[in-house]
Every structure is written in C-alpha cells, then in structure tokens.
NUVOZA-137008 format. One record per residue (C-alpha): x, y, z. Coordinates in steps of 0.2 Angstrom, whole numbers, always signed. Each point is the difference from the previous one (the first is absolute). Example, Ala and Ser with C-alpha at 12.3 -4.5 7.8 and 13.67 -1.06 7.14 Angstrom:
<recs>
REC     u     v     w
REC   +62   -22   +39
REC    +6   +17    -3
</recs>
This chain:
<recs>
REC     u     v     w
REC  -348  +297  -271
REC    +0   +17   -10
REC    -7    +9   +13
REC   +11    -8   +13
REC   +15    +5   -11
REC    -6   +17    -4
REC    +0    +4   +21
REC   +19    -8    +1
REC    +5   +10   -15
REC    -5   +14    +9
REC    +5    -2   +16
REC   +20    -3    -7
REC    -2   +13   -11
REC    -5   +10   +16
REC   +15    -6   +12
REC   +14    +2   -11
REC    -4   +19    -1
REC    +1    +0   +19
REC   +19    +2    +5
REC    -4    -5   +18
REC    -8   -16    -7
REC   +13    -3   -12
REC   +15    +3   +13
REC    -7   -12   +15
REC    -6   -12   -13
REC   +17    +0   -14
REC   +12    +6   +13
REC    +0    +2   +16
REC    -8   -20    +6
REC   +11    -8   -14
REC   +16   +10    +2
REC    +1   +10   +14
REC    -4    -8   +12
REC    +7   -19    -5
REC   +16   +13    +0
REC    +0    +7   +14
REC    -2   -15   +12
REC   +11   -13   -11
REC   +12   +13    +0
REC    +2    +2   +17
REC    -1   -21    +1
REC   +14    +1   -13
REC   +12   +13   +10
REC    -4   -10   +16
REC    +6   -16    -6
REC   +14    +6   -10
REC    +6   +10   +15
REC    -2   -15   +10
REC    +7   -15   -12
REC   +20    -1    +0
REC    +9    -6   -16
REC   +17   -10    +6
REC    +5    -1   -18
REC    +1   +17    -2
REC   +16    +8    +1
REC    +2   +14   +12
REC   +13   +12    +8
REC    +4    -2   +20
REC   +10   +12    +6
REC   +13    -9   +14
REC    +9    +7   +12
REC   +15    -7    +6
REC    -1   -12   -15
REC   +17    -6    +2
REC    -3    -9   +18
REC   -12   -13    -7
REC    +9    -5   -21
REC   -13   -17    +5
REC   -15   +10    +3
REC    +3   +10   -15
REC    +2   -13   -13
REC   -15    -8    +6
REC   -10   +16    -3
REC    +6    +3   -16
REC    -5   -19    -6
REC   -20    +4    +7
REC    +2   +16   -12
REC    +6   +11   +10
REC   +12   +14    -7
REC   +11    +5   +15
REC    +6   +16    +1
REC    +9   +12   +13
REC   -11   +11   +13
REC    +0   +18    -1
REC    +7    +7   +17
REC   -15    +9    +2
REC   -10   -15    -3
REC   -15    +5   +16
REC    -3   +16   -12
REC    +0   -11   -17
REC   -13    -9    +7
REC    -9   +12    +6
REC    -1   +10   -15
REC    -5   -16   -10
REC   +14    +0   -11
REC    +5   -17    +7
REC   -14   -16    +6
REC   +12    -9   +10
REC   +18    +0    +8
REC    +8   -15    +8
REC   +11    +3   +14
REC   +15   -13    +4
REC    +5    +3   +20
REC   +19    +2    +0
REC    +0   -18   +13
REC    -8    -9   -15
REC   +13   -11    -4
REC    +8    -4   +19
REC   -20    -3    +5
REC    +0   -13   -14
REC   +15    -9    +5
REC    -3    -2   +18
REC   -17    -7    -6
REC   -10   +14    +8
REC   -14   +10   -11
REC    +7   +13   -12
REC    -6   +16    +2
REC   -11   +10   -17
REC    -9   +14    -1
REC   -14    +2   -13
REC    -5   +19    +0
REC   -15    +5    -9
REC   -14   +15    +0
REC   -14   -12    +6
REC   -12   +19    -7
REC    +7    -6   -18
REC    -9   -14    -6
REC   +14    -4   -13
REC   +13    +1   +14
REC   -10   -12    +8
REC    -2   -10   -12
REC   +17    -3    -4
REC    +4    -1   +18
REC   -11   -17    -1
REC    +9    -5   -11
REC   +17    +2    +6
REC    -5    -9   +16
REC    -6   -16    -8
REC   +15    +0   -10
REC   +10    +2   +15
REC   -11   -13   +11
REC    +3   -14   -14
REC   +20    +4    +2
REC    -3    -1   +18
REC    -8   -17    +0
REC   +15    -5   -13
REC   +13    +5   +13
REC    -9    -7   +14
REC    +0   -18   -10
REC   +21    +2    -2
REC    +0    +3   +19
REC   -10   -17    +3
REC   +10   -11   -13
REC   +16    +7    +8
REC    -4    -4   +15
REC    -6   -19    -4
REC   -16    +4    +1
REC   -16    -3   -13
REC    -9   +16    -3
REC   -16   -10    -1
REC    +2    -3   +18
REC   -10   +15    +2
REC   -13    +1   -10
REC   -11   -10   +12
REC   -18    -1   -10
REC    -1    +1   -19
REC   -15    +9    -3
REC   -10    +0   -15
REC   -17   +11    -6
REC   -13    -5   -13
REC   -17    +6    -4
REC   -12   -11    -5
REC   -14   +12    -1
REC    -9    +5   -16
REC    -5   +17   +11
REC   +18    +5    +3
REC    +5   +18    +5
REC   +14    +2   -11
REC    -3   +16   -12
REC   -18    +0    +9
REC    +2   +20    +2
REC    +4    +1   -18
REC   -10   -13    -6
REC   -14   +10    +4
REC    +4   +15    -8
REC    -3    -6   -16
REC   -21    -4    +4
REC    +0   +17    +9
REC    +6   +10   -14
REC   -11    -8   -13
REC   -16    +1   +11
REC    +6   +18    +5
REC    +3    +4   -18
REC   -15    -7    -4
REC   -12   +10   +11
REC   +11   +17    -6
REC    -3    -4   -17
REC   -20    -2    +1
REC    -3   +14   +14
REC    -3   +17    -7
REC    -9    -8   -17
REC   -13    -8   +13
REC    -1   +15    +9
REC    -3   +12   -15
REC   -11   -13   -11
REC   -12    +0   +15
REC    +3   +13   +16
REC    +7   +13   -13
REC   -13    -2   -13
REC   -14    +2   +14
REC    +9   +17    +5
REC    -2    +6   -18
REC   -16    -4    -3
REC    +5   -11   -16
REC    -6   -17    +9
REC   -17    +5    -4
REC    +1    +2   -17
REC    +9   -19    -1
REC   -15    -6    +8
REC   -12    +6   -13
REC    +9    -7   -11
REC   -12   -16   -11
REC   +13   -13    +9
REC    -2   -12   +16
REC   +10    +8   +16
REC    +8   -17    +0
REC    +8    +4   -16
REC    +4   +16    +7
REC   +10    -6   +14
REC    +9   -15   -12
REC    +6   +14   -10
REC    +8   +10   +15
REC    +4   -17    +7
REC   +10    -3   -16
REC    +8   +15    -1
REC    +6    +2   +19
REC    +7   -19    -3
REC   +10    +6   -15
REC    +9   +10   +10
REC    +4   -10   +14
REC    +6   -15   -12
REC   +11   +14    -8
REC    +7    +7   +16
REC    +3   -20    +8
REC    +8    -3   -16
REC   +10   +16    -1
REC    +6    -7   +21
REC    +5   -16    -9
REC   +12    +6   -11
REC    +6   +16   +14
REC    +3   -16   +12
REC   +10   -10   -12
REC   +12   +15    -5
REC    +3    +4   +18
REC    +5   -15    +5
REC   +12    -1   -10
REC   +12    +9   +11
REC    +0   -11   +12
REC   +17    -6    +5
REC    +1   -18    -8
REC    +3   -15   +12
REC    -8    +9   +12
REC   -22    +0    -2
REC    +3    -5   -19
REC    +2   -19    +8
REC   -12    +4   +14
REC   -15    +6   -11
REC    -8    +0   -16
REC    -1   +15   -10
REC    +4    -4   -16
REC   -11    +3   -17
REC    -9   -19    +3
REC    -4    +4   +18
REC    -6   +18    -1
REC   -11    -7   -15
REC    -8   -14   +10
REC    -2   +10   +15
REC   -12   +11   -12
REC    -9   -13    -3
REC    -2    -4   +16
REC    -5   +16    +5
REC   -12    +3   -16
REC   -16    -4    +7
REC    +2   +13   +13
REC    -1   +15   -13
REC   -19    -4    -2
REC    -1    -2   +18
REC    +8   +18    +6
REC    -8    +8   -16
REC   -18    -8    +5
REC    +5    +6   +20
REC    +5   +20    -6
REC   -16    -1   -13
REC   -14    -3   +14
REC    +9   +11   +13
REC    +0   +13   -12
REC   -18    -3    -3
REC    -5    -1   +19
REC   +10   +19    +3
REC    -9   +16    -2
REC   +15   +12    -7
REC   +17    -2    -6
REC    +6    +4   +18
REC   -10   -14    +8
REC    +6   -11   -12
REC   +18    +3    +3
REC    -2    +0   +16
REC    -7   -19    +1
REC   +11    -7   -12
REC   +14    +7   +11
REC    -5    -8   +13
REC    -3   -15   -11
REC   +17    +0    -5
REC    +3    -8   +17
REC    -6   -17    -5
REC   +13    -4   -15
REC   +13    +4   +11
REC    -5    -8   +14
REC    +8   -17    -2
REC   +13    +6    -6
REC    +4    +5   +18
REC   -10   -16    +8
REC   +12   -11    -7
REC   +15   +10    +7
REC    -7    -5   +17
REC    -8   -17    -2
REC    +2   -15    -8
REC   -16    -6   -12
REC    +0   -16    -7
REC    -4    -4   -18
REC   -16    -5    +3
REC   -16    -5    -9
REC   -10   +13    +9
REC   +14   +11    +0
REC    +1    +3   -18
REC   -16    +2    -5
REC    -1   +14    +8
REC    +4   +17   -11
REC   +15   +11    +0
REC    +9   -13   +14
REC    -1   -13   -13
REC    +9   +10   -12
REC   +15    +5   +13
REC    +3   -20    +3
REC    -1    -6   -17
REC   +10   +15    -8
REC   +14    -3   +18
REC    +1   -18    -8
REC    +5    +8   -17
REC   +12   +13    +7
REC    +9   -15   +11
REC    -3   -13   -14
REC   -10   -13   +10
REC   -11   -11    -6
REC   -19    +5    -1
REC   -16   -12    +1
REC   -10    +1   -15
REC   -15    +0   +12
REC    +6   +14   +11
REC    +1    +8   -19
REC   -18    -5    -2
REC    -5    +6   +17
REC   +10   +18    -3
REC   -12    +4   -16
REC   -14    -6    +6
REC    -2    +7   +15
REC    +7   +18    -8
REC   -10    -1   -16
REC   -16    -5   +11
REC    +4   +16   +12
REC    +0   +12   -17
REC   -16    -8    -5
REC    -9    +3   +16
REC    +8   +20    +0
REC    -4    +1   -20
REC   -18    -4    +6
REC    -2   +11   +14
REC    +8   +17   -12
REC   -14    -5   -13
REC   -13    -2   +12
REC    +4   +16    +6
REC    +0    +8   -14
REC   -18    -4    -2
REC    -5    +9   +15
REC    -6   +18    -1
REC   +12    +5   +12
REC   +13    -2   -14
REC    -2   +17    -3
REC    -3    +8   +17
</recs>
C-alpha cells in the first residue's frame, strides 16, 4: 500500500503544477461547461415561459372604445396605458414589447353581434416583444370566449352546445417524454464532466511520461507494475470524483434560476436529487477512469492519446442523443449495460420517477464489471515491453 500511495502522491503532486490539467479538471468540465449549456437551457425556457401574474404595461390605442376590454386586462395584470403616436417606431426600436390596437368600429361591431376588430402589433425579431405578444393574445382569446358565452345565453342558447367532445390526456407511461431533453442533461454533464476531469492526468501519467523518458525509471522501481498502475489509477480517479462532484454543486446553483412553476414542478433538481443522482452515477468514475487509463496505455505519444480519447469522447455522449430519437425501455438488459444505464437511472432521478432496486443492481454491476475488465487490460499492458516503445 506504501508503494501504491507513494505513485498517487506523486502523480497529484504532479498534476496540480500543470495549469492545463488543473483548469479542464477544477474548471472547465465542472463549471464552464455545466454553464454554458444550462445557461443557455435557462435563457430559453425563461424566454419561452409566460407569468400571467405578473404585472406589466400594454400600451393601447384607442383605449376609450373598449372601457370593457380594458378593465378586464387590468384584472389579468395588465397596467394599461396610452400608445405613443409613433407606436410602429416604439416597437421597433424596442422601447415598447407590445401595443394593442382597438379598431375605431369596435363598439358598433360588438353590438350588431359581429367580430370586433384588434390589432396586436409586435416585433416578431424581438424575442420579449414576442413574448408579450403571446401573452396579450391568450388574454384576449379568454375574453373572446367570455363574450362569445354572453352572446349564447342572450340568445337562449347553452354555450355547451358546442363543445361537441370533451377530451381528456393522461400518461400512464413510466418512459414519458416530459422534460426528456432536460432530463438528460443532467447524466451527460456528469459523464462529460467526468471524462474532463480524468483526461489530461491519464494522458500525462502514461503517454506524457513515455515522451519524457521518466516511465522507465518508474519501472525500475522494487514494486509490481500492478501497483504502479493502482497508483496512477488512483490518482486519475481522484480527480474525476473531484470534477463530478464539483458538476454537482455547479448544476444545483444553476438551476436555481429557473423560473418557478415552470421545470421546478416538472423536474427534480434540488440538493436530495442531485445527491442521489451522484450516487447513481458513482460507479461510473472507476468505469471512465479505468477506460482513459488503458487507452492511455495502448497510445504511443501524448498526441495519439488525445487523439483516441477524442474520438472516445463519442461514446458518453452518444445516448444522450439516442434517447432524443428513440424510445428505450427500462429494461433488464438495458441497464446493465454501462453509460446507458446511468442516463436512465439518473432521468428517473431528474423527473422523480421511481427506480427498481434491480435495475440499480444491474446499473453497478454491469458498470463496475466493465472497469474491472478495462483496469485489467491497462495492467496487463503495462506488463509488456512495448510499455516503453
């Protein structure tokens, strides 16, 4: 064990000199990059969600014509407020989202029962413009259904009469699409970070160290190789644990921004879920440290190895956009296999299903059985000559 801790000492002691390891491990898969794309998830559904509780300014023209219209508007929050005369240019120039024009027959088209003319004007190349124009016309389509209900009762009529089907929607599937997209975020930023976190180490404890003629020495050293290997192995898995833990805490703070009542309701990425997603997703540090250890082993250079585990990067991410596409069941064989595993059990955390304690069971299994087989094949080449070659 001395020996083994002696060659993980090292190895850390090593990486946190190197900046470049430090900043993809510490930063860039933690931080950055759980940034980046929740951030842009955030903007998106923020941009896209519509509060009707909160009070905003519509500027009206020709106000006066509809004194009905307007009081119902002001009681679904809506402050109402007189148009510019240049309204066309308001918009334009973004200093107005929305104006709501009131055609000057408004009130004669009412009372002879025919559709009253409005105009909703918006910048459709402004996002908040067209947000609120959403808005502004399902506030006005419930008003048109309430006025359309008086015009039924007036005239003796039951304003059922035409709702001909009443049709209801429930999913009884355990597999559901809602939140799938987001659901799997959370998976593909933990494996992502993951694979950041472990990558340049394994590449510099092995490739790096064959360039600079220092894995010789190691060699020589009075210790088995397998040792050798558990030592890098260790230390390569300390920074993958801290960069998936470091994701954890990144995802948690992010998602705090998101509009409540809104994915706060539809997922679950609070402090209890994000925990147990972890654990969930634990067994697959030793499995993505034991898979950039032997590819590391198997390259030639530090340029080779990149260059594999760049195109391993692939795999991780890969059923992250399977499962965009295509439906994959739950099931037995399913998850025992690696990686694909881990995206349904941790979906199942973020959309707070339930989860069978054999497909838990299955998950590590499988995963932990897949780290041993790689672990094996990095020791095993370590014990050939061509190690050094």
């Amino acid at each position: 064990m001395r020996r083994i801790f002696a060659v993980f000492k090292k190895e850390v002691q090593d990486n946190l000199r190197d900046r470049q390891t430090v900043f993809y491990a510490l930063l860039f898969g933690p931080l950055l990059i759980p940034l980046l794309i929740t951030a842009t998830l955030v903007g998106t559904v923020k941009q896209q969600s519509i509060d009707f509780d909160e009070i905003s300014s519509i500027p009206v023209v020709n106000a006066d014509l509809a004194p009905n219209l307007m009081q119902f508007l002001r009681s679904h929050s809506m402050d109402v407020i007189a148009a510019e005369d240049d309204y066309e240019t308001a918009l334009r120039n973004g200093e107005v989202n929305v104006v709501l024009e009131v055609h000057s027959d408004y009130g004669s088209q009412l009372r002879d029962g025919k559709p009253a003319a409005l105009i909703v004007h918006t910048n459709e190349a402004d996002k908040n413009s067209a947000k609120a124009g959403r808005r502004i016309s399902a506030v006005l389509s419930a008003y048109e259904r309430q006025l359309a209900s008086l015009r039924m009762q007036v005239r003796g009529l039951d304003p059922a009469i035409f709702d001909t089907l009443a049709i209801n929607h429930t999913d009884v599937s355990e597999d559901g699409e809602s939140g799938q997209l987001l659901a799997s975020i959370l998976p593909f930023l933990f494996i992502i970070s993951m694979v950041m976190g472990g990558f340049y180490l394994a590449i510099d404890t092995t490739a790096g160290e064959r360039e600079r003629a220092s894995l010789e020495p190691l060699l020589s050293l009075p210790m088995q190789r397998w040792q050798l290997v558990i030592g890098k192995y260790l230390a390569t898995l300390l920074f993958v644990v801290l960069s998936v833990l470091l994701t954890a805490v990144s995802i948690y703070l992010i998602f705090r921004f998101f509009p409540s009542g809104s994915l706060v309701k539809l997922l679950r990425f609070d402090a209890a879920g994000i925990t147990q997603a972890l654990v969930l997703a634990a067994p697959l540090t030793f499995l993505i440290t034991s898979l950039l250890i032997a590819v590391s082993a198997f390259t030639r250079s530090t340029k080779e190895a990149q260059t594999y585990l760049g195109l391993l990067m692939i795999i991780p991410m890969a059923p992250f956009f399977v499962l965009q596409f295509v439906t994959i069941r739950s099931a037995a064989a399913v998850m025992f296999l690696p990686m694909l595993s881990q995206y349904k059990l941790l979906e199942k955390v973020a959309k707070n299903d339930a989860i069978a304690p054999l497909h838990i069971l299955l998950s590590v299994t499988g995963t932990l059985l897949c780290a041993s087989l790689l672990l094996g094949v990095a020791i095993w080449l370590y014990r050939q000559d061509r190690i050094l070659r």
